[in-house]
N, CA and C of each residue as an Amber inpcrd file, in Angstrom:
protein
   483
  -2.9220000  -6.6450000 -21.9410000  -2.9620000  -5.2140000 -22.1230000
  -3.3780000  -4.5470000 -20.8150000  -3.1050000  -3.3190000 -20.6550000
  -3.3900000  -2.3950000 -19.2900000  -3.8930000  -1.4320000 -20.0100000
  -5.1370000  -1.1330000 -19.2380000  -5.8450000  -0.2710000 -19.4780000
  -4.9200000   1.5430000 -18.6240000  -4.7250000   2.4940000 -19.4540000
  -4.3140000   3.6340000 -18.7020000  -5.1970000   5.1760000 -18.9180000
  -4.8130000   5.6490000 -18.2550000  -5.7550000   7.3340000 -18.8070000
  -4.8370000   8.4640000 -18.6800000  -4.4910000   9.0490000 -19.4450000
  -4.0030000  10.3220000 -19.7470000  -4.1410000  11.1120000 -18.0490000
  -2.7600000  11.0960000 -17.4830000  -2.8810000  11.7010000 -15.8480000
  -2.0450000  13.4520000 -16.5190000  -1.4420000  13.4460000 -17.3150000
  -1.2320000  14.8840000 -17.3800000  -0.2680000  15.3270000 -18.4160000
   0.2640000  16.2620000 -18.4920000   1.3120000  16.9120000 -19.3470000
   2.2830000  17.5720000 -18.5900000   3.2520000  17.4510000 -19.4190000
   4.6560000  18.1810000 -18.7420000   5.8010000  18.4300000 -19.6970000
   6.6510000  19.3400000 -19.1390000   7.6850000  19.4730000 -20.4060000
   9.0600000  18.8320000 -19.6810000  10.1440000  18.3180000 -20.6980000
  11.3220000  17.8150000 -20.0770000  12.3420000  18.7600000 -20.2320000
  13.6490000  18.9970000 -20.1190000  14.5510000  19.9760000 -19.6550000
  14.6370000  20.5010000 -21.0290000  14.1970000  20.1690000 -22.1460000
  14.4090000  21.1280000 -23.3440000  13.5420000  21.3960000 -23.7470000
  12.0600000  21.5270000 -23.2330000  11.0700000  21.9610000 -23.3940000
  10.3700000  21.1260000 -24.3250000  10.2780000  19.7070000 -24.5960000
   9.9160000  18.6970000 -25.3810000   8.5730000  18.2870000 -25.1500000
   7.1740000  18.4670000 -25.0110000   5.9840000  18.0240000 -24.1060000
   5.9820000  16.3610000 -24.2320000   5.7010000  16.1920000 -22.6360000
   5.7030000  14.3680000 -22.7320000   3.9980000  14.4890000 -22.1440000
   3.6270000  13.4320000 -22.5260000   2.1640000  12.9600000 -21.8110000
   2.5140000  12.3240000 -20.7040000   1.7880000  11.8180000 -19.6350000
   2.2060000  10.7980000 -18.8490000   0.8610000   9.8830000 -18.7170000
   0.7380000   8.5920000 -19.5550000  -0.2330000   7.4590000 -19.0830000
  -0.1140000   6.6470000 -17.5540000  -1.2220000   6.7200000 -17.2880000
  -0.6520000   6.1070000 -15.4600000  -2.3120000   4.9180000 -15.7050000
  -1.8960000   3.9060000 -15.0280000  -2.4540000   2.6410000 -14.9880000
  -3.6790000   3.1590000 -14.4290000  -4.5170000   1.7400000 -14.3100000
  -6.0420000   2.3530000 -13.6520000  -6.1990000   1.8670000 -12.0950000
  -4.9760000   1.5920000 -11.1720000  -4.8610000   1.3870000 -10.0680000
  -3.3970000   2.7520000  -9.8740000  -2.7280000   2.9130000 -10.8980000
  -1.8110000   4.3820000 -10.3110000  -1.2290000   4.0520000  -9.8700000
  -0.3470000   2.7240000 -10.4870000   0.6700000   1.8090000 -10.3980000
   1.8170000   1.7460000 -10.7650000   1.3510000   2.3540000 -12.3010000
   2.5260000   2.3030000 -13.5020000   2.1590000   3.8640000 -14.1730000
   3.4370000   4.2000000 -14.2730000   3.2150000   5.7020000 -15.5920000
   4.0950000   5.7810000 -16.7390000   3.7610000   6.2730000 -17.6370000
   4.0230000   5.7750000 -18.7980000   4.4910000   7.2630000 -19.6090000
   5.5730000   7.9280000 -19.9870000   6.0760000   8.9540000 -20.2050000
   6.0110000   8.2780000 -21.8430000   5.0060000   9.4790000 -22.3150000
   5.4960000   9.4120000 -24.4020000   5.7930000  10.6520000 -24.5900000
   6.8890000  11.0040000 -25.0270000   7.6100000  12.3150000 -25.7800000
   6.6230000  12.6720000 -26.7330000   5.9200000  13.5320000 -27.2240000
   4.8270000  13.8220000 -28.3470000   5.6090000  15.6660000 -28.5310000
   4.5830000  15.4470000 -29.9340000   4.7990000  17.3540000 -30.6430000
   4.2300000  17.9970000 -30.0360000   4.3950000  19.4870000 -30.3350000
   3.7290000  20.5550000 -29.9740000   2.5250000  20.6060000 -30.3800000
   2.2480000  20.1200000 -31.2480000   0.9020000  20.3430000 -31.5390000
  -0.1280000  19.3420000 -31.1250000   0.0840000  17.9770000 -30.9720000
  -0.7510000  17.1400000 -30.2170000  -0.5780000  17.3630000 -28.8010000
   0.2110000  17.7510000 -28.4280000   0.3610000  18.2630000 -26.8900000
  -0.6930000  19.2670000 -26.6790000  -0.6500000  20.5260000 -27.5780000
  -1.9720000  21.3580000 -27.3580000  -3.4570000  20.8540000 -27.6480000
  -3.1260000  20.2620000 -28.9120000  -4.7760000  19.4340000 -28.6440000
  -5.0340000  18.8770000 -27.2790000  -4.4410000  17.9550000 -26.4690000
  -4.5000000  17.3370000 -25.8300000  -4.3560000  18.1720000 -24.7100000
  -3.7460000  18.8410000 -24.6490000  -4.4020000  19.5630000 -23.2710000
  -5.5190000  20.3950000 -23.5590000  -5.8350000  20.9580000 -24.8650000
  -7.2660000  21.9390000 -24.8610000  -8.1120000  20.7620000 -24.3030000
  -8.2150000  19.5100000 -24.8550000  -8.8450000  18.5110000 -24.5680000
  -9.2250000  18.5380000 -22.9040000  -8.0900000  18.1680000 -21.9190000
  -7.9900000  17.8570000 -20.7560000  -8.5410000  19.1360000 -19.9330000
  -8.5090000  20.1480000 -21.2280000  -8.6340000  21.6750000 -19.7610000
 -10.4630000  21.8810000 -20.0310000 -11.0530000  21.0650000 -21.3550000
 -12.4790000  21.5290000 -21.7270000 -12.6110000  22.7450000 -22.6010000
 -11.4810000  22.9670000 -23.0760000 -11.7400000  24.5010000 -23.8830000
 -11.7310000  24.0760000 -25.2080000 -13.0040000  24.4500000 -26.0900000
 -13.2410000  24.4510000 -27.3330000 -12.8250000  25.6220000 -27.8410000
 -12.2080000  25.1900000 -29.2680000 -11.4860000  26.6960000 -29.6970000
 -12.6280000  26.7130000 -30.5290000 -13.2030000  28.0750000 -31.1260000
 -14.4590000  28.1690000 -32.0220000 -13.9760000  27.5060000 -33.3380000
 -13.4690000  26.8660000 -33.8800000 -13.0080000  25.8820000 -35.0870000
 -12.3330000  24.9520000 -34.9510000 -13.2070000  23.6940000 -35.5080000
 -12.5190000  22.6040000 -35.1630000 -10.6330000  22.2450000 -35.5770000
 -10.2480000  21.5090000 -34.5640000  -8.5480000  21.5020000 -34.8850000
  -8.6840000  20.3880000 -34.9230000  -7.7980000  19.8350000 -35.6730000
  -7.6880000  18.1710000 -36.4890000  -8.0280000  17.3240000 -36.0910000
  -7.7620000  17.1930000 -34.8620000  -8.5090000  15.9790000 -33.8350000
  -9.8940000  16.0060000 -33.5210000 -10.1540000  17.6470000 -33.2260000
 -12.0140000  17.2700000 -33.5880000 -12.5120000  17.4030000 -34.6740000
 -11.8820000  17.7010000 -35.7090000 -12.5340000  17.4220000 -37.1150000
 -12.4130000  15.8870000 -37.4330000 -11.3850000  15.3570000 -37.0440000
 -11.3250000  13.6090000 -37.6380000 -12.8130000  12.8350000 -36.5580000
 -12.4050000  13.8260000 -35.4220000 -13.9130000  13.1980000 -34.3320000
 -15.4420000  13.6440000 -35.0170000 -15.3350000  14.4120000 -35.4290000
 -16.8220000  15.1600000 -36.2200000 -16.8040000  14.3210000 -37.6950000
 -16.3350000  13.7990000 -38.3710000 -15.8670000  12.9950000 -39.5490000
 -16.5500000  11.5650000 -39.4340000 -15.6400000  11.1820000 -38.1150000
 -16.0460000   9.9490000 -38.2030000 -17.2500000   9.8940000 -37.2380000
 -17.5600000  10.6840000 -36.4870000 -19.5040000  10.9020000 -36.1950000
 -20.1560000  10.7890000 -37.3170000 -19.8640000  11.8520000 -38.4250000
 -20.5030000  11.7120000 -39.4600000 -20.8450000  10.7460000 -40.0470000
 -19.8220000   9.8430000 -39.9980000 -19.9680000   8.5470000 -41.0320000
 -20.5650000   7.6040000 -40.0220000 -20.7660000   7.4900000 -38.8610000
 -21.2120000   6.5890000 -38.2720000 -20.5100000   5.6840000 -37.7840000
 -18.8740000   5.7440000 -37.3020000 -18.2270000   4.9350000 -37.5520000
 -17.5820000   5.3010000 -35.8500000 -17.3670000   4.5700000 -35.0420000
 -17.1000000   4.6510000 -34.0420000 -15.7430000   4.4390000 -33.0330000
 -15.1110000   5.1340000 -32.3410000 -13.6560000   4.4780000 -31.7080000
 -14.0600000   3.7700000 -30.8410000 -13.8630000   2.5040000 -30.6920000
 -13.6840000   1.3590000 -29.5490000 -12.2360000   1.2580000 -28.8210000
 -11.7560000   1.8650000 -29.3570000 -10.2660000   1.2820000 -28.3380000
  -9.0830000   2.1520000 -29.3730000  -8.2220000   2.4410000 -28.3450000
  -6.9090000   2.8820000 -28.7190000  -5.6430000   2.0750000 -27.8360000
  -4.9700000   1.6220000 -28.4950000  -3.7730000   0.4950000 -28.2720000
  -2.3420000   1.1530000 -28.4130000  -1.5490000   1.6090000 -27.7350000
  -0.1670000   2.0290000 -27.4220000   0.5470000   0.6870000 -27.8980000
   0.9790000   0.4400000 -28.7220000   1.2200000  -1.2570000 -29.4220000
   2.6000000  -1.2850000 -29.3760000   3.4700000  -0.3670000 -29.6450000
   5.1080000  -0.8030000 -29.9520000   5.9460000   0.6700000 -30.0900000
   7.1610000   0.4200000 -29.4740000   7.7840000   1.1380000 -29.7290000
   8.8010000   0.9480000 -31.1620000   9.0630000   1.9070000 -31.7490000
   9.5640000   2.0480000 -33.0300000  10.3170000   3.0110000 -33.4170000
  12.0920000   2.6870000 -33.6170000  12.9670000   3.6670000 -34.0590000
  12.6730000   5.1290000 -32.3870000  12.0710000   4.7620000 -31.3220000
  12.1920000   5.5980000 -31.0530000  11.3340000   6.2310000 -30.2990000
  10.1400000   5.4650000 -31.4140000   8.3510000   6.7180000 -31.5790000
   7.8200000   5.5730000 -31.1410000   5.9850000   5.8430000 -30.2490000
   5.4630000   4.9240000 -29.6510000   4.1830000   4.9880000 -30.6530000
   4.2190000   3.7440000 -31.1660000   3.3230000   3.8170000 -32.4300000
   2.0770000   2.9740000 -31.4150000   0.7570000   3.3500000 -32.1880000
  -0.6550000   2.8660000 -31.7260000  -1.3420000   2.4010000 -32.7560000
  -2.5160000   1.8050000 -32.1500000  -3.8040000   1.2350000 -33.1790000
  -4.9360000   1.9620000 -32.6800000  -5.6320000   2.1400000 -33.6720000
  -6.9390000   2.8580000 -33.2920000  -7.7480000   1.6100000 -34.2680000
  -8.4530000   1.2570000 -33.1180000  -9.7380000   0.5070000 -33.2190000
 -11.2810000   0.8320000 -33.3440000 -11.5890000   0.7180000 -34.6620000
 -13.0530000   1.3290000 -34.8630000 -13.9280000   0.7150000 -35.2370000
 -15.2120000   0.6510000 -35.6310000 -16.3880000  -0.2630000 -35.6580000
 -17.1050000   1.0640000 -37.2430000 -16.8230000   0.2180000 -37.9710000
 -17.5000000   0.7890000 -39.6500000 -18.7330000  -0.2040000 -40.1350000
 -19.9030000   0.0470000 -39.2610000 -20.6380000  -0.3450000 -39.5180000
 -20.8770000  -1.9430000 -39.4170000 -20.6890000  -2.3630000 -38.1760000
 -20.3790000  -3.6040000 -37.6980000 -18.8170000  -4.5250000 -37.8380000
 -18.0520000  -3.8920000 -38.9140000 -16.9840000  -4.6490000 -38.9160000
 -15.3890000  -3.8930000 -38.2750000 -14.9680000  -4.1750000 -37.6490000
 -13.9070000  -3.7220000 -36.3560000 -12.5430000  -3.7610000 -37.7720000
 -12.3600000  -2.1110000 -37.2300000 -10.9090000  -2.2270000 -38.3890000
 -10.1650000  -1.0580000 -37.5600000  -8.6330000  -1.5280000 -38.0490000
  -7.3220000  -1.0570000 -37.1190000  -6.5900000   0.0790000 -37.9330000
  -6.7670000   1.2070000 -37.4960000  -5.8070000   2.1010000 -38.4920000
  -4.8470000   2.1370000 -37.4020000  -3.7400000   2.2680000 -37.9460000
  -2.0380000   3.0460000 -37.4180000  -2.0850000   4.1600000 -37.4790000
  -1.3620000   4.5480000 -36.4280000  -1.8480000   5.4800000 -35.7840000
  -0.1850000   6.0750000 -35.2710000   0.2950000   7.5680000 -34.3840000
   1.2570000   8.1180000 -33.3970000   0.2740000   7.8090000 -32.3570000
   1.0060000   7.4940000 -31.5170000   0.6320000   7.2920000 -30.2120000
  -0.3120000   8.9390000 -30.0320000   0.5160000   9.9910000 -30.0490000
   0.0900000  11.3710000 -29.4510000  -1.7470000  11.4920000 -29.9900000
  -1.0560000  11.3100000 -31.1760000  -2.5460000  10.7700000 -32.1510000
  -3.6870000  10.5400000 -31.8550000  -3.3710000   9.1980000 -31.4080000
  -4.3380000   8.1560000 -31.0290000  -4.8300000   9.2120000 -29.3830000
  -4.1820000   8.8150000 -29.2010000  -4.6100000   9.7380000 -27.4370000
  -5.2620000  10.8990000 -27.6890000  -4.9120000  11.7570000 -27.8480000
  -5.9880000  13.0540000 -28.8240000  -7.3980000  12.2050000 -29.1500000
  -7.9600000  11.5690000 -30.2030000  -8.5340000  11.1800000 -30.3300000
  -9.5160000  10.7620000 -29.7280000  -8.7700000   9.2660000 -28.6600000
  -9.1490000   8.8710000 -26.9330000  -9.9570000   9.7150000 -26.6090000
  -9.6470000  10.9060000 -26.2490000  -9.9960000  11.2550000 -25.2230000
 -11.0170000  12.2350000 -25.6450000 -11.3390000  12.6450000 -27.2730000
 -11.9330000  13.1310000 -27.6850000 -13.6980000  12.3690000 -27.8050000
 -13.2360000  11.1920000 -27.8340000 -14.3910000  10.3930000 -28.2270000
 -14.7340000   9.4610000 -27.0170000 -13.9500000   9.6630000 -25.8300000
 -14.0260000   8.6720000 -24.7730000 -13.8510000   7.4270000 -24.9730000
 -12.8300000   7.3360000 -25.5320000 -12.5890000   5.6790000 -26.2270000
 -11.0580000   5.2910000 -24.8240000 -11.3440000   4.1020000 -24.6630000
 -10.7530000   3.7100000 -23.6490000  -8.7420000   3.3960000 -24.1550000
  -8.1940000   4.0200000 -23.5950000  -6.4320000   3.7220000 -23.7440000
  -5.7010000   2.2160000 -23.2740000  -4.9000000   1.7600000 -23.7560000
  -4.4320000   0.3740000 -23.5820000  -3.0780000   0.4450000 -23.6160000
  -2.4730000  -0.1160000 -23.3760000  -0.7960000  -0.2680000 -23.7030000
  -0.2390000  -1.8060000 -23.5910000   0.3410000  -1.9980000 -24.7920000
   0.5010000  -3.3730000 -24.3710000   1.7710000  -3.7360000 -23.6140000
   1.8750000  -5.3850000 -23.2190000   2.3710000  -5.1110000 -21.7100000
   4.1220000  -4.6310000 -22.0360000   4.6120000  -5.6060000 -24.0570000
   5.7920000  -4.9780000 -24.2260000   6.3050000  -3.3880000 -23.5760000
   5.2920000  -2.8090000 -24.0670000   5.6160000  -1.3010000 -23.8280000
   4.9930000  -1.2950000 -22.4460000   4.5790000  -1.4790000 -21.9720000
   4.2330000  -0.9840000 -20.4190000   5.5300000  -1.2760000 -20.0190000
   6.6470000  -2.6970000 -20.0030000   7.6910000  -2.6810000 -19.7310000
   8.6570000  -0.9720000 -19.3980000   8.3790000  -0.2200000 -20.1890000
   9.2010000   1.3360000 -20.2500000   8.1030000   2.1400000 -18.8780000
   7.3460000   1.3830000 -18.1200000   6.6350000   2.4570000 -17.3590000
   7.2710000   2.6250000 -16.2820000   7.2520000   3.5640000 -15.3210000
   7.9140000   3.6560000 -14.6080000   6.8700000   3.2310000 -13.1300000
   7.1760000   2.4850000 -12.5910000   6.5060000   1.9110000 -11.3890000
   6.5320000   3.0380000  -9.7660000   4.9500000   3.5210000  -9.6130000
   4.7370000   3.9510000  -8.9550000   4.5750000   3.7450000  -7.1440000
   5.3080000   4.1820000  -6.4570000   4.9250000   3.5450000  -4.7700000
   3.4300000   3.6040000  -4.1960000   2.6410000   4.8800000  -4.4330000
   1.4000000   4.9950000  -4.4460000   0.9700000   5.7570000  -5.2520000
  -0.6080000   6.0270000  -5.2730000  -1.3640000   6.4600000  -5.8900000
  -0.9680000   7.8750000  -6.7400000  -0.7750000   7.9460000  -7.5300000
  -0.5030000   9.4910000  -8.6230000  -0.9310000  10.4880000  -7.4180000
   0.3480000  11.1310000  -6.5100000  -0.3580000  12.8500000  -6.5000000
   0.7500000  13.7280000  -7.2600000   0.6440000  14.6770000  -6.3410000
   1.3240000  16.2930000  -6.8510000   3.1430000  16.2470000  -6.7530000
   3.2080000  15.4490000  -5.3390000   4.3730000  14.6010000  -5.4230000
   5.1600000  14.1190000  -6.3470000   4.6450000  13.1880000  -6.8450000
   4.7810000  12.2240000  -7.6710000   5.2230000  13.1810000  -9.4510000
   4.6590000  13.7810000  -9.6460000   4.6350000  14.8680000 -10.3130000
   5.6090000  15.9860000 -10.8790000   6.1550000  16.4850000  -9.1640000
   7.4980000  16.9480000  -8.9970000   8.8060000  15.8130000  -9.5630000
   8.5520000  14.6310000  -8.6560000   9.6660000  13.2580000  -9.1270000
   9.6830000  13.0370000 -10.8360000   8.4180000  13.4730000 -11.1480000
   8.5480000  12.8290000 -12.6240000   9.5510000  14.2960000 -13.3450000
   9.4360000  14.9250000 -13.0700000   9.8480000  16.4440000 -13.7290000
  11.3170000  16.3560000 -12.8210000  11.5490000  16.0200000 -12.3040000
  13.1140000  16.0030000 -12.0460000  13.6790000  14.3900000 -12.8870000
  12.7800000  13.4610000 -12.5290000  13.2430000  12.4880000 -13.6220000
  13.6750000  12.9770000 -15.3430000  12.5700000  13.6750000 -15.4900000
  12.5680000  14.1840000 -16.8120000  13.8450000  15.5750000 -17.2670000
  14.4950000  15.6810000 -15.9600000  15.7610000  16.5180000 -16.4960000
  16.8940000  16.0580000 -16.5580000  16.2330000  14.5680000 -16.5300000
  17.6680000  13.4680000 -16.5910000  17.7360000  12.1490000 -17.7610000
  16.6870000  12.9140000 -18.4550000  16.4810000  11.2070000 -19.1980000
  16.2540000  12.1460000 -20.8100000  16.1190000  10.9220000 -21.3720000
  16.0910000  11.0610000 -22.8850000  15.0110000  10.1370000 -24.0330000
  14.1450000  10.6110000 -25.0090000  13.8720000   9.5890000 -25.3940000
  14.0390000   8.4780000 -25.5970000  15.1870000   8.3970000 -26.1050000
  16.0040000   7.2690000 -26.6310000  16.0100000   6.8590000 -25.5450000
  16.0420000   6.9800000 -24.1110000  16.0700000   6.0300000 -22.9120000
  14.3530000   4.9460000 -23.0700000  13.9450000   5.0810000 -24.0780000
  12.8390000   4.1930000 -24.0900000  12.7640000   3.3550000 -25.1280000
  13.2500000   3.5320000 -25.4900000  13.3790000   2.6840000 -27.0110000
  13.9330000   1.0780000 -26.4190000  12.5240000   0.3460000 -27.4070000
  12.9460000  -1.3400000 -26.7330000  13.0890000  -2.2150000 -27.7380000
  13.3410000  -3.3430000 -27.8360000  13.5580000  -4.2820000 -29.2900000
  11.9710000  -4.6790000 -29.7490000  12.0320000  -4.7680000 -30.9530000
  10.5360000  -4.6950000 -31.1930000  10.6490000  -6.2460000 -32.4270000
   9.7410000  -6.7950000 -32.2200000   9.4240000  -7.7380000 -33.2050000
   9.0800000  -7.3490000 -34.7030000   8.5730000  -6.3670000 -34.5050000
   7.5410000  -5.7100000 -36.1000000   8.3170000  -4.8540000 -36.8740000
   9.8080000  -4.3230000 -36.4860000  10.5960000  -3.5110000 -36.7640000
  11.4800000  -4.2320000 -37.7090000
């Protein structure tokens, strides 16, 4: 597994929001097509702005504070029909249990609770390999990539399918 962190947001030529996961050397980046609405969580997330009422992702984060129950890990596990499905890994009172999860999901979450991102290496296969380190550059390339490509350009054979 590769550990990655949420490097930013962007939209593709039909206005679709993709995330982009980039490795923890800024090696590999990792484009997931996600909704409008985990896209805005996820950037209120990234920008620090609390809206005065919790929105789904910090209510499931205030929930499972409540209960005592903790995120250890979020897993980018497989692609499926399309969609990049995840595991969210949690600790319920000493015993480690896996809910299924949307990728967009799971990442929301991540980053809500500081729980560390993973991708396994199947799907890292779809990353796109970086020359150096993530800048502003790099950025521009991905957004002209992205007026040329398609989800379905990621979709891989999956065992679990």
């Amino acid at each position: 597994m590769i550990q990655m962190n949420v490097r930013s947001l962007a939209l593709d030529h039909q206005m679709n929001p993709v995330v982009f996961l980039v490795d923890q050397a800024e090696t590999l980046a990792l484009p997931i097509w996600i909704g409008a609405a985990e896209a805005q969580s996820i950037a209120l997330q990234l920008r620090g702005i609390r809206p005065p009422r919790p929105m789904t992702h910090d209510l499931l984060r205030n929930m499972l504070s409540q209960l005592a129950v903790s995120v250890g890990r979020v897993i980018v596990a497989d692609v499926r029909e399309g969609a990049y499905v995840a595991e969210i890994h949690v600790n319920n009172h000493g015993a480690d249990v896996v809910v299924d999860s949307r990728a967009s999901d799971a990442i929301a979450l991540a980053l809500r609770t500081e729980g560390p991102i993973y991708v396994k290496q199947r799907v890292a296969e779809n990353a796109i390999p970086l020359r150096k380190a993530f800048d502003e550059h790099d950025l521009e390339d991905f957004k002209k990539f992205l007026e040329r490509v398609r989800p379905a350009d990621f979709q891989t054979g999956s065992e679990n399918t």
